[in-house]
VMD Tcl script that draws the C-alpha trace (Angstrom):
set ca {
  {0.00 0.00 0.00}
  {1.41 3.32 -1.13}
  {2.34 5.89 1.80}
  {-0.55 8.45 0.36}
  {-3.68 5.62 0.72}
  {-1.85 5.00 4.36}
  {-2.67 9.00 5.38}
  {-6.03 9.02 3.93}
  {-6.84 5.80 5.81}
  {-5.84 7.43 9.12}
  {-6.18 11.12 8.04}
  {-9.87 10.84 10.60}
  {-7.93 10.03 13.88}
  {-6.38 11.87 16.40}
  {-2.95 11.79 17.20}
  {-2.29 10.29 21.03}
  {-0.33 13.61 22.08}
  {-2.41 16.27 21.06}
  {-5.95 15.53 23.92}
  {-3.75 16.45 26.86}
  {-2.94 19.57 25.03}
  {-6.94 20.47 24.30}
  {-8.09 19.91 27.81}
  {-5.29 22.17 29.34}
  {-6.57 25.03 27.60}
  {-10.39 24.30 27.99}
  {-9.28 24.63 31.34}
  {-7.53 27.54 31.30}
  {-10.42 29.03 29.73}
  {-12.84 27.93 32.42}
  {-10.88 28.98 35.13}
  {-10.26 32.85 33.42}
  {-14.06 32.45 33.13}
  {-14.12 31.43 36.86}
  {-12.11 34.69 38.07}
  {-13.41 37.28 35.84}
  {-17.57 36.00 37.96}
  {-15.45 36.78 41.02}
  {-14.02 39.63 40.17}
  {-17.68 40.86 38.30}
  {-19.45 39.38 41.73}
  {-17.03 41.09 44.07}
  {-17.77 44.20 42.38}
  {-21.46 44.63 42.15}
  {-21.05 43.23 46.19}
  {-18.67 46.39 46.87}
  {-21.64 48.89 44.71}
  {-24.69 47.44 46.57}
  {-22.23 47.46 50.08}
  {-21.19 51.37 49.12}
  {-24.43 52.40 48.07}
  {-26.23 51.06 51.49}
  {-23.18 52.51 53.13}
  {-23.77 56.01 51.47}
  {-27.21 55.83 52.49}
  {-26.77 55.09 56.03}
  {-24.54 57.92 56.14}
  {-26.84 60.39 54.17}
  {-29.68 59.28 57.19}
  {-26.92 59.69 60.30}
  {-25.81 63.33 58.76}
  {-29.68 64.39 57.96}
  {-30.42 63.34 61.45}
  {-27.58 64.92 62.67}
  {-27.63 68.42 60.77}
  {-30.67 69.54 62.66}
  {-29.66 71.71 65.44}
  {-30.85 69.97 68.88}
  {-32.85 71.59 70.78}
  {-34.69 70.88 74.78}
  {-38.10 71.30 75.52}
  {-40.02 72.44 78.27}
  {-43.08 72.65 79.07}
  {-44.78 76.14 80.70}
  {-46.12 76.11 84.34}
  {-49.26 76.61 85.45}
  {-49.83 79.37 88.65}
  {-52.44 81.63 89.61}
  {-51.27 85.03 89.94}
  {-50.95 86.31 93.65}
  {-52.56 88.79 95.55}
  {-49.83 91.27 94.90}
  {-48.21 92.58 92.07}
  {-44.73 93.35 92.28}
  {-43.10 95.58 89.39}
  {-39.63 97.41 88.41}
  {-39.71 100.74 88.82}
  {-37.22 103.50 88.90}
  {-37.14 106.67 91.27}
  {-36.00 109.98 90.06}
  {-36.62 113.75 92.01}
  {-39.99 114.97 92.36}
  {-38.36 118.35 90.59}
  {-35.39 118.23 89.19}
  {-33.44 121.40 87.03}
  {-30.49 121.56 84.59}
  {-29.35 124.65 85.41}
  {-27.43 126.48 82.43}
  {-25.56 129.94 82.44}
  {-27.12 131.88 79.54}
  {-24.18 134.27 78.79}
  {-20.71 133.60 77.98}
  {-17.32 134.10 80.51}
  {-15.18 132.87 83.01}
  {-15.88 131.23 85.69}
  {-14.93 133.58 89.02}
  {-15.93 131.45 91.79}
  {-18.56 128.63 92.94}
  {-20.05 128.12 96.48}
  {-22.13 124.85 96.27}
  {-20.12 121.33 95.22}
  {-22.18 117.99 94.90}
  {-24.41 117.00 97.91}
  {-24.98 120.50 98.97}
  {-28.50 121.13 100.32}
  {-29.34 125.06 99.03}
  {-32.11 127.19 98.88}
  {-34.27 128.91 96.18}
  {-32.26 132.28 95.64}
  {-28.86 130.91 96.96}
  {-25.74 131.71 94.90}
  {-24.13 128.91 93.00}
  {-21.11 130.77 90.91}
  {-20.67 133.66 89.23}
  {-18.88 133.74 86.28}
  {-17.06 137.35 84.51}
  {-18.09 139.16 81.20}
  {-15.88 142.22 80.79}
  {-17.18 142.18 77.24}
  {-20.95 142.11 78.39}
  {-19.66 144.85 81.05}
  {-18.62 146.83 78.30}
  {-21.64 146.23 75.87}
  {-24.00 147.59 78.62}
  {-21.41 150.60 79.31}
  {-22.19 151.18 75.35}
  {-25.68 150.59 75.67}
  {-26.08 153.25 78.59}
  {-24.01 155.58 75.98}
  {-26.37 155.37 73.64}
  {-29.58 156.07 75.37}
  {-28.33 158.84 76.60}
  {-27.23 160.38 73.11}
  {-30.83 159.12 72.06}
  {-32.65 160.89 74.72}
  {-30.35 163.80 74.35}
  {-31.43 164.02 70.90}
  {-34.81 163.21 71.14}
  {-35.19 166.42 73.71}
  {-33.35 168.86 70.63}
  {-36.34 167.17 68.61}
  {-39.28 167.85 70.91}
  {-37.79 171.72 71.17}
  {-37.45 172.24 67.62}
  {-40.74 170.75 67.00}
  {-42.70 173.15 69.84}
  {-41.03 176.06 68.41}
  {-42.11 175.00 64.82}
  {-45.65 174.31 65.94}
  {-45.61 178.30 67.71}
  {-44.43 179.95 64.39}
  {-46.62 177.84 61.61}
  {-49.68 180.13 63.02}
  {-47.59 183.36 61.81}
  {-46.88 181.60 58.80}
  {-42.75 181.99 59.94}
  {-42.95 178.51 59.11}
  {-44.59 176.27 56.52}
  {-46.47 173.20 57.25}
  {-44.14 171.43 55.91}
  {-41.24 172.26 58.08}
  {-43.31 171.32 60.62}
  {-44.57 168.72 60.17}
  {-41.32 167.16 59.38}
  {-40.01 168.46 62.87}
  {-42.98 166.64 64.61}
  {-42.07 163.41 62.85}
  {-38.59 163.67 63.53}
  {-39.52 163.90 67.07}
  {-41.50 160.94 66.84}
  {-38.80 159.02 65.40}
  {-36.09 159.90 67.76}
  {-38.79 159.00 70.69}
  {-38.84 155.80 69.35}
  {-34.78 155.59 69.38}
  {-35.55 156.47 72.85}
  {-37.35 153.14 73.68}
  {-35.40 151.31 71.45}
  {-31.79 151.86 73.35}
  {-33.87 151.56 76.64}
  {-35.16 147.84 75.74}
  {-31.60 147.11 74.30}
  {-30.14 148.17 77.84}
  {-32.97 146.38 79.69}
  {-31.09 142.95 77.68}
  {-27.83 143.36 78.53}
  {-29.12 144.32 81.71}
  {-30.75 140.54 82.15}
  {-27.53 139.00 80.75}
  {-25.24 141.11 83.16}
  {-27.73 139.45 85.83}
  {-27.12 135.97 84.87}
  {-22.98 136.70 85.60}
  {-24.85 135.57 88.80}
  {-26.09 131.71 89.14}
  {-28.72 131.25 91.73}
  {-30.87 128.34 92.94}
  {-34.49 128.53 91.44}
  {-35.51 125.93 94.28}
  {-34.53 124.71 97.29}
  {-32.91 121.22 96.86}
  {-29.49 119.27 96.56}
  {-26.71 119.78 93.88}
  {-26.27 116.73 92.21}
  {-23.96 117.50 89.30}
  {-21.54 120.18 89.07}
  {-19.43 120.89 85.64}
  {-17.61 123.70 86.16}
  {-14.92 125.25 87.75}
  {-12.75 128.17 88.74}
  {-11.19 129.94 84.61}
  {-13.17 127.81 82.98}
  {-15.27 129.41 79.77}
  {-18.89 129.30 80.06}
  {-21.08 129.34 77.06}
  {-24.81 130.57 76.65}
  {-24.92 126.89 75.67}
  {-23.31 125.08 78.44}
  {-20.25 124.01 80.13}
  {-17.64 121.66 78.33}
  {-16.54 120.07 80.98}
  {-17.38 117.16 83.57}
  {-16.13 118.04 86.67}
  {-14.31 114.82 88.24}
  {-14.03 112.58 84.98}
  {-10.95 114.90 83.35}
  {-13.14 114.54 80.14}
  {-14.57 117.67 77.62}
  {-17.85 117.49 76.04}
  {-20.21 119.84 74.48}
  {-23.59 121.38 75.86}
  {-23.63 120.58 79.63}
  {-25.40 122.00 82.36}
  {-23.13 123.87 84.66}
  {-25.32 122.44 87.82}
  {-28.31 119.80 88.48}
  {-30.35 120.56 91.10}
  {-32.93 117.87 92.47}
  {-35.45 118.64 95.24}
  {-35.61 115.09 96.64}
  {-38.09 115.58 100.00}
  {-40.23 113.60 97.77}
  {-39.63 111.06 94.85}
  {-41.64 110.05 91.61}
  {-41.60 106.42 91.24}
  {-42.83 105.56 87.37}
  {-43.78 102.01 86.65}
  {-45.13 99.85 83.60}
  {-48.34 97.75 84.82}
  {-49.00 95.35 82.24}
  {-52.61 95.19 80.65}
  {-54.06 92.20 82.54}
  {-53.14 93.93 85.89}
  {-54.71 97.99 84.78}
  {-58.18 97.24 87.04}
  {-55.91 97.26 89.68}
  {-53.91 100.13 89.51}
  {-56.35 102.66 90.55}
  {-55.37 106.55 91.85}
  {-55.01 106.86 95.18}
  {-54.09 103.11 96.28}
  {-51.51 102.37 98.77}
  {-48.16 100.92 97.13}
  {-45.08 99.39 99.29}
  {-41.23 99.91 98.04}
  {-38.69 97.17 98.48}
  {-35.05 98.14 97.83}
  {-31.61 96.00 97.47}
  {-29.95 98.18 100.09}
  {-32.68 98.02 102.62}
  {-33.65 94.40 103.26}
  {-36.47 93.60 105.07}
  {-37.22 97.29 104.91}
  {-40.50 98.44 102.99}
  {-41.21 102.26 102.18}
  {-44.86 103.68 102.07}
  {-45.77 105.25 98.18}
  {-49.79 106.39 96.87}
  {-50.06 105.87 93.34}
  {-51.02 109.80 92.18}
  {-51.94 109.48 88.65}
  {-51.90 107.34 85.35}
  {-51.44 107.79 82.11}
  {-55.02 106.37 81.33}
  {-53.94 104.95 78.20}
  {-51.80 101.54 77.60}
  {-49.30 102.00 75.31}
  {-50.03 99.54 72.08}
  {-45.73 99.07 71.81}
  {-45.72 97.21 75.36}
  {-49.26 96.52 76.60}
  {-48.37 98.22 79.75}
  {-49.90 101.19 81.73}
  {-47.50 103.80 82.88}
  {-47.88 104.85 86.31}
  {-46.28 107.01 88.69}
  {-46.05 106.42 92.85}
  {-44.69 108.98 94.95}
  {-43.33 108.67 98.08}
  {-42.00 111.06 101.33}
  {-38.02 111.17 101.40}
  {-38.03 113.58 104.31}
  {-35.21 111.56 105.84}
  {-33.14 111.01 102.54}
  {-32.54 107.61 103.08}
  {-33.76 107.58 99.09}
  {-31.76 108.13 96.32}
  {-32.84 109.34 93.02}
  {-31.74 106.91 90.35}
  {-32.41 104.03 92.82}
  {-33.92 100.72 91.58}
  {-36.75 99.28 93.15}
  {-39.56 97.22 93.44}
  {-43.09 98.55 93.92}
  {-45.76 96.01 95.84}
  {-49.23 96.90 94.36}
  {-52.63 94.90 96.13}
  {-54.24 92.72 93.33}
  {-58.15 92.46 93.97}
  {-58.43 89.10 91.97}
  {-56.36 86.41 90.65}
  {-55.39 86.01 87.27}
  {-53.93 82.57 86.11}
  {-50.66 82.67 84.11}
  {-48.09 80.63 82.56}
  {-44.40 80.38 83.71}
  {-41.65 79.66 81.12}
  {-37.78 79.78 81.60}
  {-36.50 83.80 81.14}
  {-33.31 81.88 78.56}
  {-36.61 80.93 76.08}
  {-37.47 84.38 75.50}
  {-36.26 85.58 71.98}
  {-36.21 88.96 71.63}
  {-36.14 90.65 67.93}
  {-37.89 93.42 65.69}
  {-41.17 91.01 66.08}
  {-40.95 91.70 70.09}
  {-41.03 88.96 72.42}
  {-41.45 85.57 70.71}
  {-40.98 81.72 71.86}
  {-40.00 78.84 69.86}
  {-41.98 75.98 69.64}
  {-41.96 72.67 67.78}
  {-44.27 70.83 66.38}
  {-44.98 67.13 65.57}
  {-42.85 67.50 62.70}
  {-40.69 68.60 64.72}
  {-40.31 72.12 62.76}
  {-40.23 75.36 64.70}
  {-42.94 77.87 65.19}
  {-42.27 81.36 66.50}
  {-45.17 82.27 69.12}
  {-45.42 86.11 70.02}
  {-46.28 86.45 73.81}
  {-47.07 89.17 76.39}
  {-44.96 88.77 79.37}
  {-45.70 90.15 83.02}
  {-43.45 89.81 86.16}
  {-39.73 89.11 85.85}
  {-38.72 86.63 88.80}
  {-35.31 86.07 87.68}
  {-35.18 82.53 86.12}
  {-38.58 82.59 84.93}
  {-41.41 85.45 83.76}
  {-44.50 85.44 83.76}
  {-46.86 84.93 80.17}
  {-49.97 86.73 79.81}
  {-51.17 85.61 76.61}
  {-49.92 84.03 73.27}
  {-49.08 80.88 74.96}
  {-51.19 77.75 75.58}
  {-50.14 75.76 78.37}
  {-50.04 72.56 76.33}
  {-47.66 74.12 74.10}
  {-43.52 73.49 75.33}
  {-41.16 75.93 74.21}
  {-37.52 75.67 73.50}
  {-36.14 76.37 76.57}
  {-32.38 77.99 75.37}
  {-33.21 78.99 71.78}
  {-30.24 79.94 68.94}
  {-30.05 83.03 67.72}
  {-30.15 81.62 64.27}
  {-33.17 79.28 64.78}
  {-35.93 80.35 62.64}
  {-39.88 80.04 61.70}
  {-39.70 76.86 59.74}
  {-36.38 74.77 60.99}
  {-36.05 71.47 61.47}
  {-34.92 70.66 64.76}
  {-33.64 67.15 66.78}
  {-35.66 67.07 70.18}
  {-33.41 65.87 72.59}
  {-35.55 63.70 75.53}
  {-33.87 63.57 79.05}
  {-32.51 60.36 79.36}
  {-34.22 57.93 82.32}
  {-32.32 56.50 85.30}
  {-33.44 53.00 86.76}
  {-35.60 54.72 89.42}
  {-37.46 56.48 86.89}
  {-36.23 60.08 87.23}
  {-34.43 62.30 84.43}
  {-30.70 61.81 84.74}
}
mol new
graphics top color blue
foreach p $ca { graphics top sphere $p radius 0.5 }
foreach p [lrange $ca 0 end-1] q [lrange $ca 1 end] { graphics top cylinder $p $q radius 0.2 }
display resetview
């Protein structure tokens, strides 16, 4: 048999060698196949890992993002038989006294704390010019008198001769007016002398009261304006446009307080008031509420009133602050809320509140007595409504706050 019939006869089989080879590479091929699923497994694991990871993270930072924020909720008291408000006490009369003319201070009798009298001296001060503008003044009415008495003759004589026609009419006529005019010179120079007269006068700077000197801004060579001294005796400091004195008549003091609109009924004229001050404990002074201004005033809901009380002893100070104890004939429930959840803005007095969305809502309330560490509400708050009870500044209608809840101890109280 030839060698080419030999190949075609085994030209259909495989040679021994070559299936090792084949399944090697199938292999191969399986286990790329293998590898690249891991790898294509491991990364759709680390996506769907990231993407919950991001998304845990996007819900810890939204929860987190809202400022936090503790509640509390108001208190419920009936109002007392007694008011008690701030008030302020300042002198029953008291004066800025100024100088009126311009110099320099000569001399002053009367320093701070001196008790004077109405007409006393207080300083007087020099005006050499003014001295000399009168001296003129004087000068001149004299000339103007002196001249209006050559008028009135020359007129008189005109007057005797116009009825033997020496004269005309006209001559005298003119001679009557002329002493008109300088009769009217006359005056003139005499009113101008009366003024520097009343400025000469004020050289001299009495008391217009009886009462104590409570400011004094001047002092020996100073320059005193018609506008004021420019100095503050004491402090070394200039200004502009002081008085030179203050005098306060303090025998009896005006005490002006705000009574808030739920409390008005009560604050009638003629009612008893006590007075509580820091530097008198346990001490209470005796006031009588003397008038009202018997209109509230739509800025602060409050009634402005003013309680006077004796000082004969001058134990009080003008200035002083203090407390004024009015009688309440009923009482009048109100709320109590921490004085730190106050917000106070161009809106007035506001709280925050939050809502079951826990989004803030800016309340406006009325407030009444100041205790301290809480205040009173008169209305715009409902007592089922808790307030933020230390606000931010930059918390705002519409936020979205975290409410933070007082943890619980094992006994059952708020740690």
């Amino acid at each position: 048999m030839s060698e080419s019939k030999q190949n075609q006869m085994g030209g259909g089989q495989q040679h021994p060698e070559q299936i090792p080879q084949q399944g090697s590479s199938r292999n191969v091929v399986l286990g790329l196949i293998f590898v690249l699923l891991l790898l294509v497994i491991g990364a759709v694991a680390g996506v769907l890992t990231r993407g919950k990871d991001n998304k845990e993270l996007e819900r810890y930072t939204a929860a987190n993002a809202a400022p936090t924020v503790d509640l509390v909720a108001p208190k419920r008291q009936g109002a007392g038989k007694e008011i008690v408000l701030p008030g302020n006490m300042q002198a029953f009369t008291l004066a800025p006294i100024y100088a009126r003319t311009s110099g320099y201070v000569r001399s002053w009798t009367h320093d701070i704390g001196s008790h004077v009298k109405q007409g006393e001296l207080l300083a007087v001060i020099e005006t050499p010019e003014l001295d000399q503008q009168l001296a003129q003044a004087k000068a001149d009415l004299e000339s103007a008198k002196t001249n209006a008495s050559i008028a009135k003759v020359t007129s008189d004589r005109y007057q005797d001769l116009v009825s033997s026609n020496a004269v005309s009419q006209q001559d005298t006529d003119n001679a009557v007016s002329v002493t008109q005019q300088r009769n009217a010179a006359v005056q003139a120079a005499e009113a101008n002398v009366r003024r520097l007269q009343e400025l000469v006068g004020f050289e001299r700077i009495i008391a217009p009261f009886d009462g104590v000197i409570t400011a004094r801004n001047l002092d020996v060579g100073q320059l005193i304006t018609a506008s004021g001294s420019t100095m503050i005796a004491g402090s070394g400091s200039n200004v502009v446009s002081r008085q030179v004195f203050d005098l306060s008549d303090i025998r009896k003091l005006r005490v002006f307080i705000n009574v808030p609109q739920m409390y008005t009924p009560d604050a009638t004229v003629g009612m008893t008031a006590s007075l509580t001050l820091p530097q008198y404990p346990g001490k209470t002074f005796t006031g009588k509420l003397v008038r009202t201004a018997s209109a509230v005033d739509p800025g602060t809901r409050t009634l402005l009133v003013e309680v006077d009380v004796d000082n004969k002893t001058g134990e009080l100070l003008p200035g002083s602050y203090t407390e004024v104890h009015l009688k309440s004939n009923g009482e009048i429930p109100v709320l109590l809320i921490p004085v730190t959840a106050l917000i106070l803005n161009a809106e007035g007095q506001q709280v925050a509140t939050v809502d079951a969305q826990n989004k803030i809502h800016m309340v406006k309330v009325i407030t009444g007595r100041d205790f301290g560490t809480t205040v009173e509400v008169l209305s715009g708050l409902r007592e089922d409504q808790k307030v933020v009870s230390n606000p931010q500044d930059s918390l705002a209608e519409g936020d979205v706050v975290r409410v933070v809840v007082p943890k619980q101890d094992n006994a059952g109280g708020a740690k």
